[in-house]
N, CA and C atoms of all chains as a GROMACS GRO file, in nm:
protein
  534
    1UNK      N    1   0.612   1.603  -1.938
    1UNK     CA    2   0.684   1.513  -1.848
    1UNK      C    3   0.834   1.521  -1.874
    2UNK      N    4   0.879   1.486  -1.750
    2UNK     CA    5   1.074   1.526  -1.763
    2UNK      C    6   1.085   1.382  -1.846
    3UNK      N    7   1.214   1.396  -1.922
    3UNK     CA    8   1.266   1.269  -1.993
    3UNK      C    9   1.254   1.131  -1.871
    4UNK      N   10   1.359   1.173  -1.784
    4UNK     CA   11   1.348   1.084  -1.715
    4UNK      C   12   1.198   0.976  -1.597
    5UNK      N   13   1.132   1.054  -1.605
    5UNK     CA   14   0.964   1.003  -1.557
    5UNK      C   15   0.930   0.961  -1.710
    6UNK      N   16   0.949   0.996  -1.822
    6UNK     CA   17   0.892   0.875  -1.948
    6UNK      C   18   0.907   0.772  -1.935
    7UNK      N   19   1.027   0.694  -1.855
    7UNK     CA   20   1.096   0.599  -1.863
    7UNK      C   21   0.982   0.492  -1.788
    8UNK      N   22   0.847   0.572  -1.705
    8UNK     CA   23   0.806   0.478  -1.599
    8UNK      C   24   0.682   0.506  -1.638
    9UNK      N   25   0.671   0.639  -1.635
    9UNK     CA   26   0.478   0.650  -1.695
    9UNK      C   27   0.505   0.654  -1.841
   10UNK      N   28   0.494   0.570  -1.843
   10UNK     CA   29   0.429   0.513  -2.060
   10UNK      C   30   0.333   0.630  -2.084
   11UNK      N   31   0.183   0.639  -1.988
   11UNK     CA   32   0.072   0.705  -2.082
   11UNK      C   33   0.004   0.771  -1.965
   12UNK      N   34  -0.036   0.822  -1.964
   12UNK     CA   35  -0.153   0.945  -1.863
   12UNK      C   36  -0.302   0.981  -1.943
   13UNK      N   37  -0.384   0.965  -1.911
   13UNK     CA   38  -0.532   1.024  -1.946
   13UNK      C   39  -0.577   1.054  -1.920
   14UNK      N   40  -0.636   1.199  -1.807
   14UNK     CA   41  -0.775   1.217  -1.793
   14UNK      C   42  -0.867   1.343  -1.846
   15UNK      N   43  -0.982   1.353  -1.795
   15UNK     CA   44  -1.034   1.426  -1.857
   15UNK      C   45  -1.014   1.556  -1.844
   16UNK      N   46  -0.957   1.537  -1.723
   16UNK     CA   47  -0.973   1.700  -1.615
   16UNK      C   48  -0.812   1.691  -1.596
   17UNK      N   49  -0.717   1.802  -1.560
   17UNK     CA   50  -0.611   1.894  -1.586
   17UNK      C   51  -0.629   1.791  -1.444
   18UNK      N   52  -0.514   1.739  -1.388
   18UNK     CA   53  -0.496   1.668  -1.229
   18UNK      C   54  -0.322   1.672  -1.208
   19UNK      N   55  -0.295   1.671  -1.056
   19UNK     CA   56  -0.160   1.633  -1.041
   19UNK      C   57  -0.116   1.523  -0.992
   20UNK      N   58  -0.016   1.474  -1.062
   20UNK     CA   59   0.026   1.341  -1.016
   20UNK      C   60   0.154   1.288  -0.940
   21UNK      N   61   0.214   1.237  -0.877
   21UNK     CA   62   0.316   1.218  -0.762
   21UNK      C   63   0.347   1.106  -0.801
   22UNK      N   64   0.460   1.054  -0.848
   22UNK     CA   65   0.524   0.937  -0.866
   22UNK      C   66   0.656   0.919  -0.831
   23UNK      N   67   0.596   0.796  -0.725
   23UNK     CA   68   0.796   0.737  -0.673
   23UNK      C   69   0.801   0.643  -0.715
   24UNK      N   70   0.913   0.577  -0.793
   24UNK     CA   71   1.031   0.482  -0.826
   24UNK      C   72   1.160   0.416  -0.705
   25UNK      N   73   1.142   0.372  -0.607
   25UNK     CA   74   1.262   0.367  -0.525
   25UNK      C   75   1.276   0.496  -0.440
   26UNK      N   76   1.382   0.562  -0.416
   26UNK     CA   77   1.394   0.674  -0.390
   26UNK      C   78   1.321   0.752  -0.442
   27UNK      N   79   1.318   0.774  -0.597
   27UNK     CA   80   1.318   0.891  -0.638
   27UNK      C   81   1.188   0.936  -0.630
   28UNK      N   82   1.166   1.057  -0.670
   28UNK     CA   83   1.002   1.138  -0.653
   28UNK      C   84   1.013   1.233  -0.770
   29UNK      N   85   0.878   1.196  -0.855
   29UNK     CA   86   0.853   1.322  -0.939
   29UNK      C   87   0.704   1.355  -0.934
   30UNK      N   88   0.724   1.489  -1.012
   30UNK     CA   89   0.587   1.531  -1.009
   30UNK      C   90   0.529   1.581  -1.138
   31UNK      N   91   0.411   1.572  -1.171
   31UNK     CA   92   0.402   1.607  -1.330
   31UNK      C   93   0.254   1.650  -1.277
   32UNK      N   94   0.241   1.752  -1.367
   32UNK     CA   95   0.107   1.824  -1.426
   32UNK      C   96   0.042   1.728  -1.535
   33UNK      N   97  -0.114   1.642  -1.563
   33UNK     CA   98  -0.094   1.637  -1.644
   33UNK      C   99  -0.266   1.737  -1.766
   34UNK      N  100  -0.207   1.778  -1.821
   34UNK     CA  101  -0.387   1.905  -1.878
   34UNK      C  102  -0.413   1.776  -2.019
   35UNK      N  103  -0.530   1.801  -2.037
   35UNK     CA  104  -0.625   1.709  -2.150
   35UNK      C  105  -0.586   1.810  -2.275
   36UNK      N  106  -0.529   1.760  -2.365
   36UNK     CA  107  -0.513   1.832  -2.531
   36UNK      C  108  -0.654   1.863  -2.576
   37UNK      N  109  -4.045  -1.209   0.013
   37UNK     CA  110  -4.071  -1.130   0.031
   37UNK      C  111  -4.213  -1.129  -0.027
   38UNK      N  112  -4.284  -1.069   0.044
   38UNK     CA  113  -4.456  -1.035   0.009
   38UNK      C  114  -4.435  -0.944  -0.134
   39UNK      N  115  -4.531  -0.966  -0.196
   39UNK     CA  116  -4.544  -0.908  -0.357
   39UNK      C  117  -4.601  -0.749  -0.317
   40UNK      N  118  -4.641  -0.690  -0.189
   40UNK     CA  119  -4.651  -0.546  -0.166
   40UNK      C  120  -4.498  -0.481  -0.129
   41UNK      N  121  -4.424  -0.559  -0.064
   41UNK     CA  122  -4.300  -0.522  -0.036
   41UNK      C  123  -4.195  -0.505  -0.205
   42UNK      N  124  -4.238  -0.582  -0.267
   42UNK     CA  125  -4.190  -0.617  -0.414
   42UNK      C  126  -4.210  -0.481  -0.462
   43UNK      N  127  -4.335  -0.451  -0.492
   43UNK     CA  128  -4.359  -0.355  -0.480
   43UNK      C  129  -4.320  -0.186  -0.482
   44UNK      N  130  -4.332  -0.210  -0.356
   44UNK     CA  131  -4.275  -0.108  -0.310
   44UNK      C  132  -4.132  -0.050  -0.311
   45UNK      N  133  -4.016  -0.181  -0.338
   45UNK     CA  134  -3.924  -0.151  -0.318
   45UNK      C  135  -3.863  -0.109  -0.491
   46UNK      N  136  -3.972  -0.176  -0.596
   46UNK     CA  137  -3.938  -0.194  -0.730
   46UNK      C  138  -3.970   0.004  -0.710
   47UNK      N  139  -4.043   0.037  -0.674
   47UNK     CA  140  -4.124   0.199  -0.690
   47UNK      C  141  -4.025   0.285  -0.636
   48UNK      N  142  -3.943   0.255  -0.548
   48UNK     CA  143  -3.809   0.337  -0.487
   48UNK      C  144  -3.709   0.305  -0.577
   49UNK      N  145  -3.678   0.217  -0.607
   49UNK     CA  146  -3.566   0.170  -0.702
   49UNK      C  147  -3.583   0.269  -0.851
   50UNK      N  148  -3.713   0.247  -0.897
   50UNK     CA  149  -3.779   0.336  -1.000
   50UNK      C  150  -3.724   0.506  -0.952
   51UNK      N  151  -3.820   0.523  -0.899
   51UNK     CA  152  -3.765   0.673  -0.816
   51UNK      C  153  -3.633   0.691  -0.793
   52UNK      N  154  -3.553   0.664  -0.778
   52UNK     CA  155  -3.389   0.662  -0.736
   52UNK      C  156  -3.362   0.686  -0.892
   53UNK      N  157  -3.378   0.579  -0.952
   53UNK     CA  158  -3.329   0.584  -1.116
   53UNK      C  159  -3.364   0.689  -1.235
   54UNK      N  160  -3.472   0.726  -1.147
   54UNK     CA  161  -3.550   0.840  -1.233
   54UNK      C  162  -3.460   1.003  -1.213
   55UNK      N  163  -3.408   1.038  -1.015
   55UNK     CA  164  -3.376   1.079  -0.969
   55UNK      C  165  -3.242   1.109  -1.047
   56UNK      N  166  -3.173   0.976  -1.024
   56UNK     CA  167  -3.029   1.003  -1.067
   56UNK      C  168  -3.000   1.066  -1.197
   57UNK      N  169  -3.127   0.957  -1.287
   57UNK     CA  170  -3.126   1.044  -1.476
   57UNK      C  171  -3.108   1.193  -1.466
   58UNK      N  172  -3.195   1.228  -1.363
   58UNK     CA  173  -3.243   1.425  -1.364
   58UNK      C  174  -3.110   1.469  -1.320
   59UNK      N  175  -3.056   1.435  -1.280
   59UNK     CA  176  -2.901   1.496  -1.188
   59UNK      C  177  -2.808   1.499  -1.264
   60UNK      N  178  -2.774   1.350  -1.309
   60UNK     CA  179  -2.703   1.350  -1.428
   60UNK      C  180  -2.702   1.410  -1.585
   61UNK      N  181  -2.831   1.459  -1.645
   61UNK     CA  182  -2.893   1.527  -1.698
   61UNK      C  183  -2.808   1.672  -1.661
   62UNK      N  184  -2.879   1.755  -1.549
   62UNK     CA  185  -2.878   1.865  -1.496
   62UNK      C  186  -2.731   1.942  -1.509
   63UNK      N  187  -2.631   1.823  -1.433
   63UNK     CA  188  -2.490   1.849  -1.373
   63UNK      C  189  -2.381   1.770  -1.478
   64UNK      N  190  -2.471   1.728  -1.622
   64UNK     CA  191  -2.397   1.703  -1.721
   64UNK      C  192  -2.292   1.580  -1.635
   65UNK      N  193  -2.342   1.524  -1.588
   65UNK     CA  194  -2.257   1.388  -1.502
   65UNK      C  195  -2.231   1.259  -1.618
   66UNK      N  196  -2.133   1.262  -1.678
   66UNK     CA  197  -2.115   1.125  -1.785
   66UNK      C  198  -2.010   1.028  -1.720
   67UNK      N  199  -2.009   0.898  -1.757
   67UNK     CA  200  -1.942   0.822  -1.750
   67UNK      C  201  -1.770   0.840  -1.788
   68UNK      N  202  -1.693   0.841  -1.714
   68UNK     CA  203  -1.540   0.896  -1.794
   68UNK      C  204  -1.474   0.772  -1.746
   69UNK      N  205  -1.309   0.783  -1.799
   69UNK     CA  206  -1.220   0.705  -1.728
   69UNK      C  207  -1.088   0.762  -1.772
   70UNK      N  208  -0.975   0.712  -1.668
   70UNK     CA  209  -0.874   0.780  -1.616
   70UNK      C  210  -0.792   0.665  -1.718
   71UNK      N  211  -0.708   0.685  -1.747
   71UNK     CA  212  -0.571   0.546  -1.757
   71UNK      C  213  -0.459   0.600  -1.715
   72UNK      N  214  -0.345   0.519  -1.720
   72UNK     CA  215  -0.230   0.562  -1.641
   72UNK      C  216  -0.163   0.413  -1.638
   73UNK      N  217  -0.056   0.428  -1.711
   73UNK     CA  218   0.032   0.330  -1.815
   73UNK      C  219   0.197   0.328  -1.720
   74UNK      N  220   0.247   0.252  -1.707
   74UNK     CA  221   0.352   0.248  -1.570
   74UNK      C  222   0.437   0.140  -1.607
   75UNK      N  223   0.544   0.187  -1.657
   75UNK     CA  224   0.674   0.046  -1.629
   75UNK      C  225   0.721   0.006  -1.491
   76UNK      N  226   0.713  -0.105  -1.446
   76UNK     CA  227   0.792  -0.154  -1.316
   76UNK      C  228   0.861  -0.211  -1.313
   77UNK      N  229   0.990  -0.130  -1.286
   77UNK     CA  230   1.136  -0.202  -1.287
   77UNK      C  231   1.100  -0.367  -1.184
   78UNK      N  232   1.212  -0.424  -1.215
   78UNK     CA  233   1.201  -0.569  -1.159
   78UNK      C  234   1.201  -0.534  -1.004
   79UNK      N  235   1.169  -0.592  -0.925
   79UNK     CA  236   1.128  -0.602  -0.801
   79UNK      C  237   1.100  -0.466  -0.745
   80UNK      N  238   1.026  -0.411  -0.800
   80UNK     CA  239   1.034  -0.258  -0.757
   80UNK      C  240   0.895  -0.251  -0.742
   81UNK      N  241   0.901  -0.107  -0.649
   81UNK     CA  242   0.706  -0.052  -0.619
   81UNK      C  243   0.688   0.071  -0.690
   82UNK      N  244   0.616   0.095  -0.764
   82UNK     CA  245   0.617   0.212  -0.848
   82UNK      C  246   0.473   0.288  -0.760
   83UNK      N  247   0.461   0.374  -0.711
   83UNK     CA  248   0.371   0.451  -0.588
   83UNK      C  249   0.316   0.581  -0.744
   84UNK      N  250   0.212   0.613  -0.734
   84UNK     CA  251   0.134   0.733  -0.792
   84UNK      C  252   0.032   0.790  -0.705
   85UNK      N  253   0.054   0.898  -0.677
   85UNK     CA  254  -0.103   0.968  -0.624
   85UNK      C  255  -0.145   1.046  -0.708
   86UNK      N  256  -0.246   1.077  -0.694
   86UNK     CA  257  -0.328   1.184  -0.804
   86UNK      C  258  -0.431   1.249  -0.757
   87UNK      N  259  -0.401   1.347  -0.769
   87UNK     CA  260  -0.552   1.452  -0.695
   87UNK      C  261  -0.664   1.496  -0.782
   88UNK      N  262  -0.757   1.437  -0.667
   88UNK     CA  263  -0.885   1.490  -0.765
   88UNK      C  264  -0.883   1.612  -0.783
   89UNK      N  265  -0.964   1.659  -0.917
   89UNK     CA  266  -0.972   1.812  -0.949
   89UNK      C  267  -1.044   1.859  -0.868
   90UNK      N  268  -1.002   1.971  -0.758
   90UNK     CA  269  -1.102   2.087  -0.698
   90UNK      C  270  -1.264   2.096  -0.714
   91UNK      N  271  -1.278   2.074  -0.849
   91UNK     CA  272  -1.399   2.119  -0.873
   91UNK      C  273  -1.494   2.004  -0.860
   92UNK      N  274  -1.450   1.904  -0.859
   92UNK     CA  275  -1.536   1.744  -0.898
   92UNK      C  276  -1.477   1.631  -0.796
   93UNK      N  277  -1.580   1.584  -0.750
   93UNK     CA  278  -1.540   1.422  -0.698
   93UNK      C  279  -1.591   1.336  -0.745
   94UNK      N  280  -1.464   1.163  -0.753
   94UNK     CA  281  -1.481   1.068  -0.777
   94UNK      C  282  -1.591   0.968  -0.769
   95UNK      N  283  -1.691   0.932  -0.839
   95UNK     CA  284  -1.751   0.787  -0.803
   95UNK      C  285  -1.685   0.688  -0.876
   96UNK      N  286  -1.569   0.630  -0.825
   96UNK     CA  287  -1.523   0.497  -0.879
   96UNK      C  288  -1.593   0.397  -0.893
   97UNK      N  289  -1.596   0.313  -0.997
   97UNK     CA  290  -1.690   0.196  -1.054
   97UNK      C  291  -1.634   0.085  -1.082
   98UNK      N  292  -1.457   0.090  -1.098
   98UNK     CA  293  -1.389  -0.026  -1.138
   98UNK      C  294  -1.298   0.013  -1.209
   99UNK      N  295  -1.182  -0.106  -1.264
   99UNK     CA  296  -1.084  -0.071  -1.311
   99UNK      C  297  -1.088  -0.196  -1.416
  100UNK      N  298  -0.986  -0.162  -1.476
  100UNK     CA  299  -0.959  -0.262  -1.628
  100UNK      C  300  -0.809  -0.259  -1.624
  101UNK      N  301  -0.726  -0.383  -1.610
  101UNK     CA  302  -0.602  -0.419  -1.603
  101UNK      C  303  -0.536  -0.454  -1.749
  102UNK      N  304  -0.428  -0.434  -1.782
  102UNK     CA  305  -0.371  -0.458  -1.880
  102UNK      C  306  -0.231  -0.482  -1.860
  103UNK      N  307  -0.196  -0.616  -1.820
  103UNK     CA  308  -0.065  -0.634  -1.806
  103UNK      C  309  -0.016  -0.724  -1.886
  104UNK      N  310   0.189  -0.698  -1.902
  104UNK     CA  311   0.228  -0.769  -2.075
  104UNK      C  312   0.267  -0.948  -1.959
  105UNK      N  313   0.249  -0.936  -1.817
  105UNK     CA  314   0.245  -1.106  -1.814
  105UNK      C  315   0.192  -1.114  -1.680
  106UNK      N  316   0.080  -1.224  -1.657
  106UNK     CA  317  -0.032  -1.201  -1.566
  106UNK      C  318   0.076  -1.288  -1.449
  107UNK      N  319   0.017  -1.245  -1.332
  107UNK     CA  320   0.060  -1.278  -1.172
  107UNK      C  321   0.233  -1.276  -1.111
  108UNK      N  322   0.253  -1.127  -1.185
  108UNK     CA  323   0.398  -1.127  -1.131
  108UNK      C  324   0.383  -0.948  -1.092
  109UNK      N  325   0.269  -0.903  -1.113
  109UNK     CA  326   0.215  -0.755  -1.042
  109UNK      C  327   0.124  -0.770  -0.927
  110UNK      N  328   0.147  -0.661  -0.825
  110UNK     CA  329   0.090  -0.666  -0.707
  110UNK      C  330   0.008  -0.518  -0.723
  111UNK      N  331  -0.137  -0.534  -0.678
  111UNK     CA  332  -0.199  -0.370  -0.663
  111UNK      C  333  -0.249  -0.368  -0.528
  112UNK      N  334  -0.240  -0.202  -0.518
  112UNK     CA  335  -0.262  -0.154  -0.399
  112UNK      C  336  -0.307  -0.043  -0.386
  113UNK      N  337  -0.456   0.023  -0.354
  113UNK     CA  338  -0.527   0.108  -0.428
  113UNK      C  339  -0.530   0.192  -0.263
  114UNK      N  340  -0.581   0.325  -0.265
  114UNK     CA  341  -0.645   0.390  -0.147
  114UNK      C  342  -0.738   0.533  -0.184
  115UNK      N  343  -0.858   0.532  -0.169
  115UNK     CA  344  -0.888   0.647  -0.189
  115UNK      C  345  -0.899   0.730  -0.013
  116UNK      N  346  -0.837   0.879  -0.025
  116UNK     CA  347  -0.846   0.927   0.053
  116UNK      C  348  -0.750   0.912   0.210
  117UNK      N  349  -0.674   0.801   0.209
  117UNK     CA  350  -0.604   0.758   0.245
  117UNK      C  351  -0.682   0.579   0.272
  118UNK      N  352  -0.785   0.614   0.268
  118UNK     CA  353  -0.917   0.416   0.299
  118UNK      C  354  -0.845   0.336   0.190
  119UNK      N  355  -0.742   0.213   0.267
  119UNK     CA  356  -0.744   0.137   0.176
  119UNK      C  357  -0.906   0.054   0.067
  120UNK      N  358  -0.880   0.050  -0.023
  120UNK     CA  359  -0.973  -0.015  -0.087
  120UNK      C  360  -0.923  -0.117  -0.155
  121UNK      N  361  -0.841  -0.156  -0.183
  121UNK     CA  362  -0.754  -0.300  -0.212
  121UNK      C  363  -0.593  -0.376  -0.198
  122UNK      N  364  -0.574  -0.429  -0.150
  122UNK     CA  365  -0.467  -0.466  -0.129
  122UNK      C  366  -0.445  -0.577  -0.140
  123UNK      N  367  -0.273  -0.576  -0.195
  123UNK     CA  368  -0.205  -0.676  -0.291
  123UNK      C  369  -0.245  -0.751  -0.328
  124UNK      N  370  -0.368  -0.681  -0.449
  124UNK     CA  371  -0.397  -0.758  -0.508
  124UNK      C  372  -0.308  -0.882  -0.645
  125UNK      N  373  -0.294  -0.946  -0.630
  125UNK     CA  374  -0.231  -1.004  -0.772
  125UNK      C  375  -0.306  -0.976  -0.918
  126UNK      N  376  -0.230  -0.924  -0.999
  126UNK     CA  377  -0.353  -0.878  -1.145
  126UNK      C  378  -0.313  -1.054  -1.168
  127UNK      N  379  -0.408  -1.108  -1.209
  127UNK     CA  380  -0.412  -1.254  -1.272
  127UNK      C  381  -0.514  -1.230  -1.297
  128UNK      N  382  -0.580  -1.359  -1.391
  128UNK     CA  383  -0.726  -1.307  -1.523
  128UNK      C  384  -0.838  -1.328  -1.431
  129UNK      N  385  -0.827  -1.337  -1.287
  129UNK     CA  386  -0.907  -1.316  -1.263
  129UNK      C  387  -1.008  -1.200  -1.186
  130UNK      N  388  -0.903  -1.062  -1.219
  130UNK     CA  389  -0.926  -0.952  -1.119
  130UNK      C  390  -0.856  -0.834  -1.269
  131UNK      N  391  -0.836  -0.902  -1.358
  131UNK     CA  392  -0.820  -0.804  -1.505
  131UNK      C  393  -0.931  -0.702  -1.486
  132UNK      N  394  -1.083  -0.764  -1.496
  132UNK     CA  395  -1.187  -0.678  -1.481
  132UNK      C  396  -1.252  -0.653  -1.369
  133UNK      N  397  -1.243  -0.504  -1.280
  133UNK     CA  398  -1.260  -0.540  -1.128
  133UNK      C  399  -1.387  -0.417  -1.154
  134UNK      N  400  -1.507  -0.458  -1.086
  134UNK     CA  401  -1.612  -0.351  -1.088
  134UNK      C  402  -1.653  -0.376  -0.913
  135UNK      N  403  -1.666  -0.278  -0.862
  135UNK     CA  404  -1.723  -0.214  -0.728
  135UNK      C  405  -1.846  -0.323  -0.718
  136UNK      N  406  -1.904  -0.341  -0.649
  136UNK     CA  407  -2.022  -0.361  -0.627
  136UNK      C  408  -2.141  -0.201  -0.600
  137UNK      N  409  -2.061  -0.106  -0.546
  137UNK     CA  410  -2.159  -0.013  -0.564
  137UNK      C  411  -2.021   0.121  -0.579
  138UNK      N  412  -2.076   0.191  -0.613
  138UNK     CA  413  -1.985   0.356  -0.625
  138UNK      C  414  -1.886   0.348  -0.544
  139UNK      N  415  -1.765   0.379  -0.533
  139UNK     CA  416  -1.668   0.424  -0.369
  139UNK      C  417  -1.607   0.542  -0.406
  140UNK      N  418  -1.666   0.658  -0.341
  140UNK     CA  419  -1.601   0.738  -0.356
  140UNK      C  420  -1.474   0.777  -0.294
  141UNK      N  421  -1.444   0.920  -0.389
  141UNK     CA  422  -1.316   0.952  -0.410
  141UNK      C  423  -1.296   1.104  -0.380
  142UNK      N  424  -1.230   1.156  -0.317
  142UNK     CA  425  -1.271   1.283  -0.271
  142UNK      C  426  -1.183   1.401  -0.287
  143UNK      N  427  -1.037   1.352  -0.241
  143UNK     CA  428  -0.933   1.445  -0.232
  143UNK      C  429  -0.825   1.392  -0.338
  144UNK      N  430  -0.766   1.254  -0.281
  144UNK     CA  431  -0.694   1.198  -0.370
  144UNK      C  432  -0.697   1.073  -0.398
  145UNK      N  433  -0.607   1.011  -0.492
  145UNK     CA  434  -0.616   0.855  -0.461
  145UNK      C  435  -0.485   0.795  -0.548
  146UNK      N  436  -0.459   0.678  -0.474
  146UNK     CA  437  -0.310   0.621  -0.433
  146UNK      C  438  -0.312   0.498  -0.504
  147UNK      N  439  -0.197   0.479  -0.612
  147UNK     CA  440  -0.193   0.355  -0.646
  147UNK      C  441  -0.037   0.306  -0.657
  148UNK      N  442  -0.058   0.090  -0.590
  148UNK     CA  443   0.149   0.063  -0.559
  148UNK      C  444   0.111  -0.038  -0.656
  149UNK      N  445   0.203  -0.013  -0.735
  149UNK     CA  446   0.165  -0.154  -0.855
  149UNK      C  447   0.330  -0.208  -0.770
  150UNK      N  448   0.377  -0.317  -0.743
  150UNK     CA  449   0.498  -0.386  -0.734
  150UNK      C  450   0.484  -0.534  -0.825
  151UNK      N  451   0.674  -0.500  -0.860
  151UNK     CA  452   0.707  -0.568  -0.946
  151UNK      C  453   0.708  -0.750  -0.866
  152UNK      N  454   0.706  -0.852  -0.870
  152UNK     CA  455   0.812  -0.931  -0.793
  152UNK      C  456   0.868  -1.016  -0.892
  153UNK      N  457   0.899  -0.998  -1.016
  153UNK     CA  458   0.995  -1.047  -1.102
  153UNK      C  459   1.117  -0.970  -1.111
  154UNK      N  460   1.201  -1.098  -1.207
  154UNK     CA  461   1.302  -1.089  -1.202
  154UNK      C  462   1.350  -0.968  -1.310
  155UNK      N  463   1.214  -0.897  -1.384
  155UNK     CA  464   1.281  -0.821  -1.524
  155UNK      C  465   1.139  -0.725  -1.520
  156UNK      N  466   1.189  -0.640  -1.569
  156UNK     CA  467   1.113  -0.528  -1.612
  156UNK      C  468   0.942  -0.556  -1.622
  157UNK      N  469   0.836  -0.508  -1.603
  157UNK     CA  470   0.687  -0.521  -1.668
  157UNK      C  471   0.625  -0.409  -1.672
  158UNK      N  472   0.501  -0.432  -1.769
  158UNK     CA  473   0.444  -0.296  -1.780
  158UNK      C  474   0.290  -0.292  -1.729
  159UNK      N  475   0.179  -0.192  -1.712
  159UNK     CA  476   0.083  -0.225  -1.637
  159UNK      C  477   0.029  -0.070  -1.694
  160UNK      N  478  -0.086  -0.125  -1.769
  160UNK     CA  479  -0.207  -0.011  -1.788
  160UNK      C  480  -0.331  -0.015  -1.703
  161UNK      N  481  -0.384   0.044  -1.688
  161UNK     CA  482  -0.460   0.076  -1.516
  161UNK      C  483  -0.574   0.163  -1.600
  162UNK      N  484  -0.723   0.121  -1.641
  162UNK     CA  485  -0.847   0.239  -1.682
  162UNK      C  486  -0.904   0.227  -1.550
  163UNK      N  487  -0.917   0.329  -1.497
  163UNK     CA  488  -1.031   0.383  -1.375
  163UNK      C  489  -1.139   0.400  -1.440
  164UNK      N  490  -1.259   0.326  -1.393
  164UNK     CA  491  -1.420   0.383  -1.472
  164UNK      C  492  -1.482   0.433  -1.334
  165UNK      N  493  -1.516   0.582  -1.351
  165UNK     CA  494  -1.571   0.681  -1.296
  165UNK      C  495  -1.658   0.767  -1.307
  166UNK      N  496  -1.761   0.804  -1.265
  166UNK     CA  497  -1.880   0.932  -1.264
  166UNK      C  498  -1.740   1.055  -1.184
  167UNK      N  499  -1.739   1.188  -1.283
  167UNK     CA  500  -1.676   1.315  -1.191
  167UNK      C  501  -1.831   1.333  -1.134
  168UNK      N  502  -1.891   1.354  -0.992
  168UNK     CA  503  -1.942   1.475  -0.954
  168UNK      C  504  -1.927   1.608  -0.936
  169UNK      N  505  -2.030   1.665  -0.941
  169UNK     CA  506  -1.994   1.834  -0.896
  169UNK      C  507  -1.912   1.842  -0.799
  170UNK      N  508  -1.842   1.883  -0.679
  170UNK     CA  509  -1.821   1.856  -0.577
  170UNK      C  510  -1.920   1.999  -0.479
  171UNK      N  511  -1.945   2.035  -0.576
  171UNK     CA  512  -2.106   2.123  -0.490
  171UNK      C  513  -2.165   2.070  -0.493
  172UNK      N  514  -2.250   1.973  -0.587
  172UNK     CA  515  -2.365   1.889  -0.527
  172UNK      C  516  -2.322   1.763  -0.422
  173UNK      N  517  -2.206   1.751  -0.469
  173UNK     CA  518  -2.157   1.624  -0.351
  173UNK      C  519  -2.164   1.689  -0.202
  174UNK      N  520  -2.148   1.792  -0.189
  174UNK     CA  521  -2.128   1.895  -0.036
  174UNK      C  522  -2.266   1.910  -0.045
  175UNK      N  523  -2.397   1.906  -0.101
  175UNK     CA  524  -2.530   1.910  -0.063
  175UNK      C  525  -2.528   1.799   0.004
  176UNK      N  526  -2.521   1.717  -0.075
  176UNK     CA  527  -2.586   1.571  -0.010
  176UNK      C  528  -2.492   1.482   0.049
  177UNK      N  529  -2.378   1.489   0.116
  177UNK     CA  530  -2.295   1.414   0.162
  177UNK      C  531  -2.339   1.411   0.290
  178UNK      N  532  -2.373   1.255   0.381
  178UNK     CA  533  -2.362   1.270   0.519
  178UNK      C  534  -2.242   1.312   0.613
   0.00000   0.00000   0.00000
């Protein structure tokens, strides 16, 4: 995750590798997130 | 209801349950859950979508709320674009929210947590879910 999207997603979990889309106001990010 | 109808319906119910064990069994189908942890600036809507994996679809079962101060968050859920809840208030009485039956989940699914305070809050979100195959879901889907 970019520094700046930490600031809003605290934590992510799933089981399966998924993509996620998050807006704040304007802004838009996008994050990959894969299971360790 | 007549005690043959009792019956009968206890013997399908049986069968269904027996059914589902073998599938779940078969297609290694377990119980999982998602979380997804979110600061919301003060009066703000914090929007997430998330796509189901290619390979598997959703049976959603409920969610588990975790917020640091109850009835100043708003939720707003959609699978597929079908709303399935709206603005809701998390207050203790919707902390623990279970389906009444499966709703599935197919492509993606949409969640608006909004703030309406005056200061910052935070909001943990567990999805409790069955992944299906999404090949056996394409057998048997009407």
């Amino acid at each position: 995750m970019s520094e700046e999207i930490k600031k809003y997603v605290k934590h992510v979990s799933f089981p399966q590798e998924v993509k996620i889309k998050v807006k704040i106001g304007d802004k838009e990010y996008e994050l990959t997130y894969k299971p360790s | 209801m007549s005690l043959l109808t009792s019956l009968v319906d206890l013997k399908i119910k049986d069968l269904v349950e027996i059914y589902q064990a073998l599938l779940e069994r078969k297609y290694d189908i377990k119980d999982s859950i998602w979380e997804l942890s979110l600061l919301i600036p003060a009066n703000t809507t914090v929007y997430a979508k998330i796509d189901v994996p290619k390979e598997t679809v959703y049976f959603e079962r409920g969610y588990e709320f975790d917020v640091d101060k109850l009835s100043v968050l708003r939720f707003t859920h959609y699978h597929d674009g079908r709303l399935i809840m709206k603005d809701i208030t998390l207050d203790e009485s919707v902390l623990s929210w279970r389906y009444t039956r499966p709703e599935i989940c197919v492509n993606y699914f949409e969640v608006f947590v909004t703030n309406i305070d005056t200061v910052d809050h935070s909001v943990k979100v567990v999805g409790l879910y069955k992944a299906i195959p999404r090949e056996l879901y394409e057998k048997v889907k009407i």
